[in-house]
MARMARMAR-24345 format. One record per residue (C-alpha): residue in one letter; x, z, y. Coordinates in Angstrom, 1 decimal, decimal comma, padded with zeros to 4 digits. Example, Ala and Ser with C-alpha at 12.3 -4.5 7.8 and 13.67 -1.06 7.14 Angstrom:
residues 2
<site aa="A" X="012,3" Z="007,8" Y="-004,5"/>
<site aa="S" X="013,7" Z="007,1" Y="-001,1"/>
end
This chain:
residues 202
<site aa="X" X="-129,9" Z="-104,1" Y="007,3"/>
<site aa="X" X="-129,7" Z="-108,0" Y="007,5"/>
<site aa="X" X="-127,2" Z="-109,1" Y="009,5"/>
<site aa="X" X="-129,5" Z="-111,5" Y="012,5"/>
<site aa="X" X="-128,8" Z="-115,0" Y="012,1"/>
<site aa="X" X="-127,6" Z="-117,0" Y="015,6"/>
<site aa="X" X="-131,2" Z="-117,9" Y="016,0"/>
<site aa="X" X="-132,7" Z="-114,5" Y="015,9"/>
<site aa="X" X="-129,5" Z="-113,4" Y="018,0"/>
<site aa="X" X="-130,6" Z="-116,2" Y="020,7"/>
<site aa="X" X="-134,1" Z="-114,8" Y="020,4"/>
<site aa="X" X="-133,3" Z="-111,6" Y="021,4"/>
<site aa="X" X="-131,2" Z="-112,5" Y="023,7"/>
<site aa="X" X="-134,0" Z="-114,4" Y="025,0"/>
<site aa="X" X="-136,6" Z="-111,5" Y="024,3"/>
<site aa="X" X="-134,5" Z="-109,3" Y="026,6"/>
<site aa="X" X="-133,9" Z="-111,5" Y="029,9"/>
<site aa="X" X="-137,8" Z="-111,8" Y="029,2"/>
<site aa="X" X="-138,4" Z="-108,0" Y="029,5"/>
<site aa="X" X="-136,2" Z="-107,5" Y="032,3"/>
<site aa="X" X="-137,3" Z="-110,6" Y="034,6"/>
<site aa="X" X="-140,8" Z="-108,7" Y="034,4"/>
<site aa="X" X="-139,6" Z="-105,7" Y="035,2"/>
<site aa="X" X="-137,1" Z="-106,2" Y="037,7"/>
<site aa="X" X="-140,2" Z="-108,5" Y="039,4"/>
<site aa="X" X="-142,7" Z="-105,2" Y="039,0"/>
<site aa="X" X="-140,7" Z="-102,8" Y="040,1"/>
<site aa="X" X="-137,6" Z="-103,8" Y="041,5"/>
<site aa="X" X="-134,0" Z="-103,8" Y="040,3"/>
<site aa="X" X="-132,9" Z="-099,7" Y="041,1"/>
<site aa="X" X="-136,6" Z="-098,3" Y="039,8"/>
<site aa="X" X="-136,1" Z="-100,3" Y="036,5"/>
<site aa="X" X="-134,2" Z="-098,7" Y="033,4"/>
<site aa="X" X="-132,7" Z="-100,5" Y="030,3"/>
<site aa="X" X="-135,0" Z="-098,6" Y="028,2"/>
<site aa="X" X="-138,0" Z="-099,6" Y="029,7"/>
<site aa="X" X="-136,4" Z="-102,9" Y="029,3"/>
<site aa="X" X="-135,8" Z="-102,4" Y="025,4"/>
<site aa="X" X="-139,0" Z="-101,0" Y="025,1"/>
<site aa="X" X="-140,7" Z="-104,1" Y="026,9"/>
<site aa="X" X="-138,8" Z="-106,8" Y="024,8"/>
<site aa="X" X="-139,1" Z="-104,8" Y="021,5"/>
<site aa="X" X="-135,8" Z="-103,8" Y="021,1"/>
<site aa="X" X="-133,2" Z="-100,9" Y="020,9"/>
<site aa="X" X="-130,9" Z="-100,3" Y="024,0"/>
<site aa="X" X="-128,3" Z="-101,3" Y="021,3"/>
<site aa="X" X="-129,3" Z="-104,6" Y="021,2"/>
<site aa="X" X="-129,0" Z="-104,8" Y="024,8"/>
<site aa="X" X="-125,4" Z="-103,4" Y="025,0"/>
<site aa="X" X="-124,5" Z="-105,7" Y="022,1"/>
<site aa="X" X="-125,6" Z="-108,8" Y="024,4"/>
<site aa="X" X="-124,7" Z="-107,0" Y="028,0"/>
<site aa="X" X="-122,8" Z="-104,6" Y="029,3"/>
<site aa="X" X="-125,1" Z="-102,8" Y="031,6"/>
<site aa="X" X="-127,4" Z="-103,5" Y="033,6"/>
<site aa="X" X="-125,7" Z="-105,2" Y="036,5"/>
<site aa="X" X="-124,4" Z="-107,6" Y="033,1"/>
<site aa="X" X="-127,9" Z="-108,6" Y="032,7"/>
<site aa="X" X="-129,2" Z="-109,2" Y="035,8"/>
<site aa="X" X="-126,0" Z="-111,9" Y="036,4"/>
<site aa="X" X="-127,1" Z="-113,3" Y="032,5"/>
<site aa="X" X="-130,5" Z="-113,4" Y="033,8"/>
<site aa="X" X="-129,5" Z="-115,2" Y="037,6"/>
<site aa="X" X="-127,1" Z="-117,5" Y="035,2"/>
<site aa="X" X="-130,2" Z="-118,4" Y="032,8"/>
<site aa="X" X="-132,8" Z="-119,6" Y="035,8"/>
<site aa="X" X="-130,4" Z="-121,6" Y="037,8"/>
<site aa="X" X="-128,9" Z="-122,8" Y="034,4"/>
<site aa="X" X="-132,2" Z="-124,0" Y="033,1"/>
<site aa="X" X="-133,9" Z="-125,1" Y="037,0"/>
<site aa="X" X="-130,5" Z="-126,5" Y="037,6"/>
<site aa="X" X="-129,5" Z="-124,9" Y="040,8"/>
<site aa="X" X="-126,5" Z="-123,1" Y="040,1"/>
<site aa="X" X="-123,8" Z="-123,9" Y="043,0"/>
<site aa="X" X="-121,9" Z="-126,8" Y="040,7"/>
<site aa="X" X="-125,6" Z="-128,4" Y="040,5"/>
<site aa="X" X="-126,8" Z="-128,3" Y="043,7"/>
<site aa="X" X="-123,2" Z="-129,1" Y="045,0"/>
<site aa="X" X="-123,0" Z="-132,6" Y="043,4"/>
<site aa="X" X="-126,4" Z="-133,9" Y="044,4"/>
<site aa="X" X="-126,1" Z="-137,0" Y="045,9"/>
<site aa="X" X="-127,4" Z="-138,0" Y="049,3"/>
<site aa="X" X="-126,6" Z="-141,5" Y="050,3"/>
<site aa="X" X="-129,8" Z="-141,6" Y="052,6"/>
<site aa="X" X="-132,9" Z="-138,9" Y="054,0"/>
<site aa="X" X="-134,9" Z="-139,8" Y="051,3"/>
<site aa="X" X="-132,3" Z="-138,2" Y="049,1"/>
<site aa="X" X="-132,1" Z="-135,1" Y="051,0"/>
<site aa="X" X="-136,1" Z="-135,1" Y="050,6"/>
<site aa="X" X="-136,1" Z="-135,9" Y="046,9"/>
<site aa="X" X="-133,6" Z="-133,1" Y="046,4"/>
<site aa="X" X="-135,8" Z="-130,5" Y="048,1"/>
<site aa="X" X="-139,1" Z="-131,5" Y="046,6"/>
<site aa="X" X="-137,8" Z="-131,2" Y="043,0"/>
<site aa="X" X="-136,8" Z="-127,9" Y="043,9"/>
<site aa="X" X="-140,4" Z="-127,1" Y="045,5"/>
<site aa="X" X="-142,0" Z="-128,5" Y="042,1"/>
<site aa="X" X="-140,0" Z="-126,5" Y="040,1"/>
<site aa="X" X="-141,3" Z="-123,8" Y="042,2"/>
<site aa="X" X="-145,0" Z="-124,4" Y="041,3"/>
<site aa="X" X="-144,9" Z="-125,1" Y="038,4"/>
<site aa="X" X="-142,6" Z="-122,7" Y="036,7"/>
<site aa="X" X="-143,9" Z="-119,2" Y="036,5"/>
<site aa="X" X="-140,1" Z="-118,0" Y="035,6"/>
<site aa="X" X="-138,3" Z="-119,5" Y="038,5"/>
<site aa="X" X="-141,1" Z="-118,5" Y="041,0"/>
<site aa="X" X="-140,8" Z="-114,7" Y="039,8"/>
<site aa="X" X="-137,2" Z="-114,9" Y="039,9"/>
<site aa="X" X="-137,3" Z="-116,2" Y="043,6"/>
<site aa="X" X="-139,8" Z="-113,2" Y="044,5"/>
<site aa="X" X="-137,6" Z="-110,5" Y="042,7"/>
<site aa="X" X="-134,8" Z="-112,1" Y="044,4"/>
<site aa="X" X="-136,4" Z="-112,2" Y="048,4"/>
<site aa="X" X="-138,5" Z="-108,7" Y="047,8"/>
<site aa="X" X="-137,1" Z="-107,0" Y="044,8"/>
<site aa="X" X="-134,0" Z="-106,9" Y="044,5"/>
<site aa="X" X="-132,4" Z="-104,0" Y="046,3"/>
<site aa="X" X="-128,4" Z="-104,9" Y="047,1"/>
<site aa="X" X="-127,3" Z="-101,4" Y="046,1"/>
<site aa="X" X="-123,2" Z="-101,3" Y="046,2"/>
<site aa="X" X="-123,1" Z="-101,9" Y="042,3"/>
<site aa="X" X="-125,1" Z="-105,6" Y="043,2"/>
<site aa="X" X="-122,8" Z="-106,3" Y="046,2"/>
<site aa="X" X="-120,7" Z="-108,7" Y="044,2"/>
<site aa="X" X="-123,9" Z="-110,7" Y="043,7"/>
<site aa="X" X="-124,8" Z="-110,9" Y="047,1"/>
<site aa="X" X="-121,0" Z="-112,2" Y="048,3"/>
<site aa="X" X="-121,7" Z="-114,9" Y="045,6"/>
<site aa="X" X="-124,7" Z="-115,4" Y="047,5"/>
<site aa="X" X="-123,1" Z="-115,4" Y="050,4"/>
<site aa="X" X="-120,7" Z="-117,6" Y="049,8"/>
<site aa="X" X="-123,0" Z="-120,3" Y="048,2"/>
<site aa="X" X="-125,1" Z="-120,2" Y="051,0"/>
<site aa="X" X="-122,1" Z="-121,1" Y="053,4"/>
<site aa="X" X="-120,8" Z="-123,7" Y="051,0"/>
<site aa="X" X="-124,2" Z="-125,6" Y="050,6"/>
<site aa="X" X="-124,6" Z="-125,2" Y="054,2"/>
<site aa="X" X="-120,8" Z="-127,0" Y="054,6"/>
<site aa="X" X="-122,0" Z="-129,5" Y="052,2"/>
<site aa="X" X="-125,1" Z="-130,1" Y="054,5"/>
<site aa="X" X="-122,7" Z="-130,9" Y="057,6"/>
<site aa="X" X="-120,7" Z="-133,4" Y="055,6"/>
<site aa="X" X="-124,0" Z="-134,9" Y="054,5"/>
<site aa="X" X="-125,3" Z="-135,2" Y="057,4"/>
<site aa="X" X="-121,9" Z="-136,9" Y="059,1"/>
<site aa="X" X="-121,4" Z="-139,6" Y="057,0"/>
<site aa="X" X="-125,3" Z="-140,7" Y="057,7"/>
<site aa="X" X="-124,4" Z="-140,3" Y="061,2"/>
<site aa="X" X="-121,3" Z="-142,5" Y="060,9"/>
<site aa="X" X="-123,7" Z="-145,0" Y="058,9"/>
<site aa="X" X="-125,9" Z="-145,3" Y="062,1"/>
<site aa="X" X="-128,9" Z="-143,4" Y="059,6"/>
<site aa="X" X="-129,3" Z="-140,4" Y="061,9"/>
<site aa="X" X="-128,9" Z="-140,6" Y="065,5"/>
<site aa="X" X="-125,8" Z="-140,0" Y="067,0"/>
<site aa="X" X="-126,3" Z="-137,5" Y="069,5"/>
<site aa="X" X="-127,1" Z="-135,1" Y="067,6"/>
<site aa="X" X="-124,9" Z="-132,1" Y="066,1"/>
<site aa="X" X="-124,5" Z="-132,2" Y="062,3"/>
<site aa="X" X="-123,6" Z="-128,2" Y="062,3"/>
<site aa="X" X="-126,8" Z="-127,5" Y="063,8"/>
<site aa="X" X="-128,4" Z="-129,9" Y="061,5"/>
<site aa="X" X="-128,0" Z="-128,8" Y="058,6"/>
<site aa="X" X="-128,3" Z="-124,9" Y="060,0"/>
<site aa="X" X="-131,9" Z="-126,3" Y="061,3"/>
<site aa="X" X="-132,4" Z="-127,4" Y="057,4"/>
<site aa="X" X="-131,6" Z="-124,6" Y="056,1"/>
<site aa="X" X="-133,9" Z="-122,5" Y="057,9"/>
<site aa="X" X="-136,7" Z="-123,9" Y="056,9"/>
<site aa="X" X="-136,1" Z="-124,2" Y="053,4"/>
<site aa="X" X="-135,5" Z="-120,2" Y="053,2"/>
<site aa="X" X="-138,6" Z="-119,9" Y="055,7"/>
<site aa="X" X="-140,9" Z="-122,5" Y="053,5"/>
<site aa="X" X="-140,1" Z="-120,4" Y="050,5"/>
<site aa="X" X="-140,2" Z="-117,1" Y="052,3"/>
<site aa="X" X="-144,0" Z="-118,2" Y="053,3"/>
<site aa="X" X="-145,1" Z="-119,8" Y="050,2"/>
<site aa="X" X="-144,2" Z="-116,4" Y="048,2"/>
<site aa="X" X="-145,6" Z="-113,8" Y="050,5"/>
<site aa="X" X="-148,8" Z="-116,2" Y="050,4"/>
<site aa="X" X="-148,7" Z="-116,0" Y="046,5"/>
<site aa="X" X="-149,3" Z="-119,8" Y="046,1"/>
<site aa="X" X="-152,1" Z="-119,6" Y="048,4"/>
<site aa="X" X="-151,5" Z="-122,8" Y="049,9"/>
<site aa="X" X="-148,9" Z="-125,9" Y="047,9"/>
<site aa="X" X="-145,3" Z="-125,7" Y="048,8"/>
<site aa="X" X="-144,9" Z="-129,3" Y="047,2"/>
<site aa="X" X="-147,8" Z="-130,5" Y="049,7"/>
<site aa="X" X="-147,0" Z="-128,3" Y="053,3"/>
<site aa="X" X="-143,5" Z="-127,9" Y="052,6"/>
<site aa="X" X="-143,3" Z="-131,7" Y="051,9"/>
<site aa="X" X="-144,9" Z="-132,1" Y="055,5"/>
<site aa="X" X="-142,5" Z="-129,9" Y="057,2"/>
<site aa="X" X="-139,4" Z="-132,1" Y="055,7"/>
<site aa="X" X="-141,0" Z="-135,1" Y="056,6"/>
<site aa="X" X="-141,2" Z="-133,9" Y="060,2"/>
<site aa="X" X="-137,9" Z="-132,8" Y="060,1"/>
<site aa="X" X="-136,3" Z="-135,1" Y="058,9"/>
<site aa="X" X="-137,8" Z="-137,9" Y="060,6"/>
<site aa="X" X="-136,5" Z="-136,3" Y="063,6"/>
<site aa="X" X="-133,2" Z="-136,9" Y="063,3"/>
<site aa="X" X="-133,5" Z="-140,4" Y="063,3"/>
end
């Protein structure tokens, strides 16, 4: 047989993060095998051990390929720069468009709030989670600070709570917009609720 050139490697690398975001999204992490996954992308289990070690391997390659590509991996989101509310606002609409109008990222999010069972072998992923939660959160307080100290936001209020407020509502806008399967325009209401928000603080 021909050995595959990088491009057809990439393919099936491609092919197989394909298979398994569809699956994983149908019917959940546990209740998905890696042969339904090989069958689904066209491939032998083979090829997926030759790109991933098991399956756990490719549902981090698959976590790494979204946030890669939608840039919100922790390093991304983590040097956004916010010099002002309308930054914090742009920030969170690009995230909310990306949302509509990328089938891939939206599926991921839904395998990710109602799919993905944290069974002990996925518990790594979720102190990742964790811990990128807390650390956005953290950069949220700092944000939120220096605006305060810049006579931006008013300064009576608490910056902890702030950005705990903030975060809230972007995990309840998304939580909503997903269980409403795009039944109303995150972009539009979630817009709204920022503006609200945000004008608050001022």
């Amino acid at each position: 047989m021909a050995r595959k050139t990088k491009a057809e490697a990439e393919q099936t690398r491609r092919d197989i993060l394909e298979a398994a975001l569809d699956l994983f999204h149908a019917k959940g992490y546990a209740r998905t095998t890696l042969e339904e996954i090989a069958r689904r992308a066209g491939v032998t289990r083979g090829a997926i051990y030759w790109h991933f070690k098991d399956k756990v391997d490719l549902f981090h390659g698959l976590k790494d390929e979204i946030e890669c590509s939608t840039e919100t991996r922790l390093e991304d989101l983590l040097l956004l720069s916010v010099n002002g509310l309308s930054d914090i606002r742009d920030n969170l609409l690009r995230l909310y468009r990306n949302l509509e109008n990328d089938e891939h990222f939206k599926k991921y999010f839904e395998m990710i709030f109602f799919r993905a069972e944290f069974t002990e072998e996925l518990q790594p992923m979720l102190n990742q989670f964790k811990i990128k939660l807390h650390r956005l959160q953290q950069k949220d307080t700092d944000d939120f600070s220096r605006l305060q100290k810049a006579g931006k936001i008013s300064a009576h209020l608490d910056c902890v709570q702030c950005a705990l407020a903030l975060r809230c509502l972007i995990i309840g806008s998304l939580h909503s917009w997903l269980i409403d399967d795009g039944g109303h325009s995150i972009v539009e209401q979630g817009g709204a609720l920022i503006d609200h928000f945000l004008n608050s603080l001022r």
